[in-house]
N, C-alpha and C positions, 0 to 999 in steps of 0.2 A: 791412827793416821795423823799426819802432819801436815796441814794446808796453808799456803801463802798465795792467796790471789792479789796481782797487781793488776789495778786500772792503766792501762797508757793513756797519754795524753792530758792527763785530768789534773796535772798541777804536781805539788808537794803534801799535800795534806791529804793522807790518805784514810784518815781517822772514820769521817761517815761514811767510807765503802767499807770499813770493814766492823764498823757499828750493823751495819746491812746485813752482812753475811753472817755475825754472832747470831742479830734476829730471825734469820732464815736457816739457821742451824738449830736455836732452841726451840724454833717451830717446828721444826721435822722432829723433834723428840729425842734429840740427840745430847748426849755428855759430850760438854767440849770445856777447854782450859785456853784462855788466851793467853799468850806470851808475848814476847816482843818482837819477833818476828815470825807471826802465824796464830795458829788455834791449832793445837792439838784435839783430834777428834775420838770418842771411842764410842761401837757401837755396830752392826751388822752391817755385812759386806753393803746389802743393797740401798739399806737404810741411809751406810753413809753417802758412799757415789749418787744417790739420790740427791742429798742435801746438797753436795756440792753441784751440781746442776742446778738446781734451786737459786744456789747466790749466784752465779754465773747469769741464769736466767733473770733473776732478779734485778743485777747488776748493768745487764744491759736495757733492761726497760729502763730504767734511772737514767739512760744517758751515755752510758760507757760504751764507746764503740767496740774498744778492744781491752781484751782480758791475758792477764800472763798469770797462770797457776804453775807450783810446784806441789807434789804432793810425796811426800816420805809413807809407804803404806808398810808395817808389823804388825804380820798375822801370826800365830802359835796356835794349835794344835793340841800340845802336851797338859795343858793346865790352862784355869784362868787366870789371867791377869789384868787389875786396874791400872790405868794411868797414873794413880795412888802411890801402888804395889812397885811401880816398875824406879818410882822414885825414891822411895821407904829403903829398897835393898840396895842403892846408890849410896843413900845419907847412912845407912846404918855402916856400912864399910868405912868410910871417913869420919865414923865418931871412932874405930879403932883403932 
C-alpha cells in the first residue's frame, strides 16, 4: 500500500507529521519505505489499515484537526512479492 496523509491547516512544514506517522507505523510492526511523497507500506490487510488508523489517531491527538489521506492499496494473490521484488524487476528491464 501507498499512504500520503496530509494535515490541513498546520502550515508548510509537514516533516513532524509524518516523522509521527513512520513512528506509528514501525510500532505496529510494519515494513514501510518512505519516499517523497508518502511511505509505502507492506504487510497484512489488517495489520496495515490498523496502522493507518493509528497515525490518523495519533495525529489528531497532536493537534491536527483535519486529516487528508490517499491510499494506493496492491493486493496479489498469485505469488509473493516485496516491495524489494516489485522494484528489482523495474531496474533489471532498464539495465537491458
Amino acid at each position: 500500500m501507498d499512504l500520503c496523509v496530509l494535515p490541513i491547516g498546520v502550515g508548510v512544514n509537514l516533516a513532524p507529521y509524518v516523522a509521527t506517522c513512520e513512528r506509528v507505523l514501525l510500532d505496529a510492526g510494519l515494513k514501510i519505505k518512505l519516499h517523497a511523497n508518502g511511505t509505502a507500506i507492506e504487510g497484512e490487510w489488517d495489520q496495515v489499515f490498523n496502522g493507518i488508523r493509528s497515525c490518523h489517531e495519533q495525529l489528531h491527538e497532536s493537534g491536527c484537526a483535519r486529516l487528508f489521506s490517499t491510499i494506493h492499496l496492491n493486493t496479489r494473490i498469485d505469488r509473493e512479492q516485496s516491495l524489494e521484488d516489485k522494484i528489482a524487476s523495474v531496474e533489471a528491464i532498464l539495465r537491458e
